[in-house]
TORPA-582147 format. One record per atom (N, C-alpha, C): x, y, z. Coordinates in steps of 0.2 Angstrom, whole numbers, plus 5000, padded with zeros to 4 digits. Layout:
N
XYZ/...
***
This chain:
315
512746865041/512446925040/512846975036/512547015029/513047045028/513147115029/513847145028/514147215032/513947275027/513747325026/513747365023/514047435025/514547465024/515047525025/514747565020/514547645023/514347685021/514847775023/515147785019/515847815020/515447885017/515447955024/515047995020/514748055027/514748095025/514448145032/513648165032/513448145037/512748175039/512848245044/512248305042/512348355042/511748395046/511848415051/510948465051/510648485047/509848505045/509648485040/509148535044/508748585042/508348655042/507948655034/507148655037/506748655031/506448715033/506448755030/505548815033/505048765031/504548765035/503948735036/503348815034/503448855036/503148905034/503548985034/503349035030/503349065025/502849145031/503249195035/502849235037/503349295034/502949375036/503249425035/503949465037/504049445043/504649445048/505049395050/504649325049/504849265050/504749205050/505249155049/504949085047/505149035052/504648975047/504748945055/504948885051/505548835053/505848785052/506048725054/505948685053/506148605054/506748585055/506948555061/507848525060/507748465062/508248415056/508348365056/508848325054/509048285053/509648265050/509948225045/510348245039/510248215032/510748215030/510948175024/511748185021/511348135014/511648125009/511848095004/511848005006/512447995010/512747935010/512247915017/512447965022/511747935027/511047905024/510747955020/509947945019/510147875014/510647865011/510547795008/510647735013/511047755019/511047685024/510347695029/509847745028/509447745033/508947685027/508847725020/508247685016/508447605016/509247595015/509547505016/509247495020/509247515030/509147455034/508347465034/507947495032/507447505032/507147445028/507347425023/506947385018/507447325022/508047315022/508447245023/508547255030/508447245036/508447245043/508847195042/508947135039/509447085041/510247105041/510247165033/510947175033/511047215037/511947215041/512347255046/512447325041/511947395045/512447425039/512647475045/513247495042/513847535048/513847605045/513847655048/514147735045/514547745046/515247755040/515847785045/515947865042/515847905048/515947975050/516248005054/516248085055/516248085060/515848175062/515848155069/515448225072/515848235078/515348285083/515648315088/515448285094/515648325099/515448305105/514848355108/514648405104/514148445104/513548425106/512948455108/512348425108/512048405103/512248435095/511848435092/512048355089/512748355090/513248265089/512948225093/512748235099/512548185104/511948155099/511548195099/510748205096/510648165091/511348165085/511348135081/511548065081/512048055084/512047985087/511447925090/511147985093/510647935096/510047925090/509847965084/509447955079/509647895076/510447895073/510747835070/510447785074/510547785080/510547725083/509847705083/509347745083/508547745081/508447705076/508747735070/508647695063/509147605065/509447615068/509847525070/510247535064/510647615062/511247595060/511847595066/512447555064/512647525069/513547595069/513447615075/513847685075/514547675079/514947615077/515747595082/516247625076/516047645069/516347705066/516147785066/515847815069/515447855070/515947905076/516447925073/516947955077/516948025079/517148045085/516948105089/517748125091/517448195087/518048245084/517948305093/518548325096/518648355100/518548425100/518748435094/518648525092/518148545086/517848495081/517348515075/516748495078/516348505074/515548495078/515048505069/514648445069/514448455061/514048485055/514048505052/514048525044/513248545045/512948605042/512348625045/512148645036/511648635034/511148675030/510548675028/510348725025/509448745024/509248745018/508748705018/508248675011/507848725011/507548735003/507048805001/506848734996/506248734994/505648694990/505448734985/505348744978/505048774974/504348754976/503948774971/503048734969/503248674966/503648654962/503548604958/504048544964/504348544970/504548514974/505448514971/505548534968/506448544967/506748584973/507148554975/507548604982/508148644979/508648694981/509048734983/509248734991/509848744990/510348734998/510848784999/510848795005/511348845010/511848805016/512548785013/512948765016/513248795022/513248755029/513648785030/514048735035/514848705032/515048665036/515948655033/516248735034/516748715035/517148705040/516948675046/517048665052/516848595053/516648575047/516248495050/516748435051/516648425056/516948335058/517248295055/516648295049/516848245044/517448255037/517448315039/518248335033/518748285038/518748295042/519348255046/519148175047/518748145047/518748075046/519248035045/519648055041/520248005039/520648015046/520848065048/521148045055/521147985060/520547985060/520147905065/520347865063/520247855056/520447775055/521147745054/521347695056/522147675057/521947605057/522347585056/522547515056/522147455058/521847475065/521447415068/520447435066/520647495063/519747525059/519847485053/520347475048/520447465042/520247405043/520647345047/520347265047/519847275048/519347315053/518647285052/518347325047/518547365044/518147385038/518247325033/518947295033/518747235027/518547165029/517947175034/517547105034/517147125032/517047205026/516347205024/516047175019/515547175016/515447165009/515347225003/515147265007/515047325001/515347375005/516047435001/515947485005/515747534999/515347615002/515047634998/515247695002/515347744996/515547834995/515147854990/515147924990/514947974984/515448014981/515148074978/515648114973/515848174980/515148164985/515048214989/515548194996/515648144998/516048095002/516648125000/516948124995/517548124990/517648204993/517448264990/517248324990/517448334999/517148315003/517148325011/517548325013/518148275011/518648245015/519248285012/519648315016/520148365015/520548355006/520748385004/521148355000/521848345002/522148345009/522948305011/522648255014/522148235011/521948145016/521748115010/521548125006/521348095001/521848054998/522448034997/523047984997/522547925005/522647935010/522547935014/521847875012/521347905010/520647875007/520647825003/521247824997/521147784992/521547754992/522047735000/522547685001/521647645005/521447675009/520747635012/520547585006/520347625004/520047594998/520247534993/521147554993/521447514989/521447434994/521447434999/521647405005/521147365006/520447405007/519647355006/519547314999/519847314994/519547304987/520047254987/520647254989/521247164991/520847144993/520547154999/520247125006/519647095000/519447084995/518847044995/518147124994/518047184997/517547214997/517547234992/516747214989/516747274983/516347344984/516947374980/516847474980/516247504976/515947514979/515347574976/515147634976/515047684970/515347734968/514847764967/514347824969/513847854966/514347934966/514247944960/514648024959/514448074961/513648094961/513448134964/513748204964/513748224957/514448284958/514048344960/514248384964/514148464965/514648504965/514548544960/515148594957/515448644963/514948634966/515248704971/515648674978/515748604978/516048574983/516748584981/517048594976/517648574973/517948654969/518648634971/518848694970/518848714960/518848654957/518948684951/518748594948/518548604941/518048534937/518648494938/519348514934/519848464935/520048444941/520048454945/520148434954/519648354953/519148374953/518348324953/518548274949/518748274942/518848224937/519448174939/519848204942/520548174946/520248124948/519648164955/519448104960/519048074957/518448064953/518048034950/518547984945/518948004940/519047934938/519847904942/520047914949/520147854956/519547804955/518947864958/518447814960/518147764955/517947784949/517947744943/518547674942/519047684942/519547624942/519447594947/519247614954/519147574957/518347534959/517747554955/517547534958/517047464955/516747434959/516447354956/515947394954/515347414958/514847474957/514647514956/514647544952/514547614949/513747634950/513447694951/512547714953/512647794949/512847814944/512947884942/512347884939/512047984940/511447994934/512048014927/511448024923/511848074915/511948154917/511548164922/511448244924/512248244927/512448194932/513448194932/513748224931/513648174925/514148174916/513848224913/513348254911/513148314908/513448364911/513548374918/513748444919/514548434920/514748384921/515648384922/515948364916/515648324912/515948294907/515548314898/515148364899/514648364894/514548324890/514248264893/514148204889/513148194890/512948194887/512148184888/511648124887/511948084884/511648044883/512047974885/511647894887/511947854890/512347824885/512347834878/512947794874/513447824876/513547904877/514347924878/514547934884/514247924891/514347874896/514547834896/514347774893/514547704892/515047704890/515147744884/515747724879/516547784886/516347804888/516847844893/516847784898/516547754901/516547714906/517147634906/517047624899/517447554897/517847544898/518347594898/518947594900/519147564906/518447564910/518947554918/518547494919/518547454916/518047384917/517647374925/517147414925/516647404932/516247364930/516147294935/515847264934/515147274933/514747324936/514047354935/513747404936/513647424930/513747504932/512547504930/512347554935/511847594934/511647654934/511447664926/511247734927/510747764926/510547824931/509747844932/509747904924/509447884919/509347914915/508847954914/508647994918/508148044920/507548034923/506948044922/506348004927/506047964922/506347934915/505847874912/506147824914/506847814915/507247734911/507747744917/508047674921/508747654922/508947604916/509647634915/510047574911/510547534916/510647464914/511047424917/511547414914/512147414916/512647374911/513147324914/512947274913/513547214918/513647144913/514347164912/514647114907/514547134900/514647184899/514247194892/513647194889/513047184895/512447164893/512147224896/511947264890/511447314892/510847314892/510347324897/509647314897/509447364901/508747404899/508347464899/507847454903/507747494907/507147474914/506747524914/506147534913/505547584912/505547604917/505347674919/505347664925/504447724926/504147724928/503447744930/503547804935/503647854932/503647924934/503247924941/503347964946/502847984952/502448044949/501748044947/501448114946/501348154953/501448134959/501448194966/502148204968/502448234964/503148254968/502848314972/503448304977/503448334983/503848384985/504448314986/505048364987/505548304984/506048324980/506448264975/507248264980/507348274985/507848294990/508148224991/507948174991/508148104993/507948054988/507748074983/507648024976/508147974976/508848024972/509547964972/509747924977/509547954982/509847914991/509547854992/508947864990/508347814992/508547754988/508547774983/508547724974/509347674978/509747714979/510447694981/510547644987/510147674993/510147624998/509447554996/509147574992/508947494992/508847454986/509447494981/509547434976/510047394979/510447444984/511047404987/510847344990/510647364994/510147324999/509947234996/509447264990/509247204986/509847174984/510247204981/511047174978/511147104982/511247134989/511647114995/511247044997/510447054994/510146994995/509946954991/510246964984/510246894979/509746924975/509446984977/508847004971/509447034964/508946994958/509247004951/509247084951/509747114944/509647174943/508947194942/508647164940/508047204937/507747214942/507547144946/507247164953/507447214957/508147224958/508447254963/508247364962/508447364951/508247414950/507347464950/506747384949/506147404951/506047414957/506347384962/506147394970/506447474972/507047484969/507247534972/507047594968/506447624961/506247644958/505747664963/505447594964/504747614969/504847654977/505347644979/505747674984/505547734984/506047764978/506047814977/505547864976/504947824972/504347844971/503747874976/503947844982/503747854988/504247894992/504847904991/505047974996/504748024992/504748054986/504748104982/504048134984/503748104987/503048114986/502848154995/503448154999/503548175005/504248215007/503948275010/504448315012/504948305015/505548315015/505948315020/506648235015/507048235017/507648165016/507548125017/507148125023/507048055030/506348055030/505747985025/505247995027/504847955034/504347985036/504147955041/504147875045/504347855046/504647775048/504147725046/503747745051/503247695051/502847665041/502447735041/502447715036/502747715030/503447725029/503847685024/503947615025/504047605032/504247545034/503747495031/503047485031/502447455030/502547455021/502447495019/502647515012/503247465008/503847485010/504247455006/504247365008/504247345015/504247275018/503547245011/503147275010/502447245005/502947224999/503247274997/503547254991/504147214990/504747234996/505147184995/504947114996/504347104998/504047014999/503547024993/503347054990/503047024984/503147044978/
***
């Protein structure tokens, strides 16, 4: 079976459901970046182990969440319970066109202190995995006096055999200043096998706009595979030096775009981990995407996604 490591904080999640004069009424649920791509993996690949490593509280709202992972059959023996934090909470707002904005509120959250937990006898079994995977937002979370701390993990899984994947996912406002982010982004670049960045990334951190000046920035640090979501027509692939362009079929019902990249991330990985070629593994996880977009919320309804993507990943 393979192991899949997802390195990353899941957070209480608040939707207004509805819009009154005095007041609204709201939906709570629970979502993160790195979460919502290990819930779309086990969803599509139920064969692969995939594990979240975090952490939470001992609060109700930690227990609650605990037991949700455990719903989804991600497997929670890194899923670490902080004595005194309790975790990371914000509120999603919808345009008409399904674009979201967000209201943070999690400097209190668990998962800044993550590195704590892990020592010695976490790091061997994190390197019986096959893939371990972070964000720009993972990176951002974790304190910056523990980040030595991270990239010794990191350096430590990538001897061990694990290949490193990287989706940037930048958010300006996580980071105290652009240069801070670029430090930690090209770590993560030098380290990793698999790269999943959009151009929107690099446009706002790098003002690079197009995938050639991407590509030509990226060469330096020889990744084995790097995927970039080039807006909503086309992914590019580059592996080995061979670049090839993947069409991609816009959703004309967007809904709400909150879990696009998460979706796309956990089940290209997914297919990766199961021998599906590039191109297959980037159609499958396109059509993925295709169908959160078209539903509210990070997390779409189980059932039927589950019926949905199972059709596809078998034919």
């Amino acid at each position: 079976m393979k192991n899949m490591f997802l390195f990353g904080e899941c957070m209480i999640e608040l939707m207004t459901t509805a819009k009154g004069t005095s007041e609204n009424t709201m939906k709570q649920s629970f979502a993160g970046d790195v979460f919502n791509s290990a819930v779309y993996l086990k969803r599509a690949f139920s064969e692969v182990s995939v594990h979240l490593v975090t952490a939470v509280g001992k609060d109700q709202f930690s227990l609650n969440m605990i037991e949700y992972f455990k719903r989804e059959n991600i497997e929670t023996e890194f899923v670490f319970q902080s004595e005194t934090k309790i975790p990371g909470l914000y509120s999603i707002q919808l345009d008409d066109s399904g674009e979201r904005s967000f209201t943070y509120w999690r400097e209190n959250s668990a998962a800044r202190q993550v590195m704590q937990h892990i020592d010695e006898a976490a790091i061997a079994q994190l390197s019986k995995g096959d893939m371990f995977f972070f964000s720009g937002i993972s990176l951002a979370v974790v304190e910056p006096e523990a980040r030595d701390s991270f990239w010794g993990l990191v350096d430590s899984l990538k001897a061990a055999g694990v290949d490193i994947v990287f989706d940037p996912n930048y958010r300006a406002r996580l980071w105290q200043s652009e240069a801070e982010a670029k430090e930690q982004f090209e770590n993560a670049f030098a380290r990793s096998n698999v790269l999943l960045p959009g151009i929107e990334d690099f446009s706002t951190l790098y003002s690079m706009d197009t995938f050639e000046q991407v590509n030509d920035f990226l060469a330096k640090f020889n990744i084995d595979e790097v995927i970039v979501k080039n807006g909503p027509g086309s992914v590019i692939s580059v592996e080995q030096d061979n670049i090839e362009e993947h069409v991609i079929i816009p959703s004309e019902n967007v809904v709400d775009t909150t879990s696009a990249g998460d979706s796309f991330n956990g089940t290209y990985l997914g297919a990766r981990l199961n021998g599906f070629s590039i191109a297959k593994a980037i159609s499958l996880a396109s059509i993925a995407a295709g169908f959160v977009i078209q539903h509210k919320g990070a997390i779409v309804n189980q059932a039927s996604y589950n019926e949905f993507i199972h059709y596809h990943v078998n034919n």
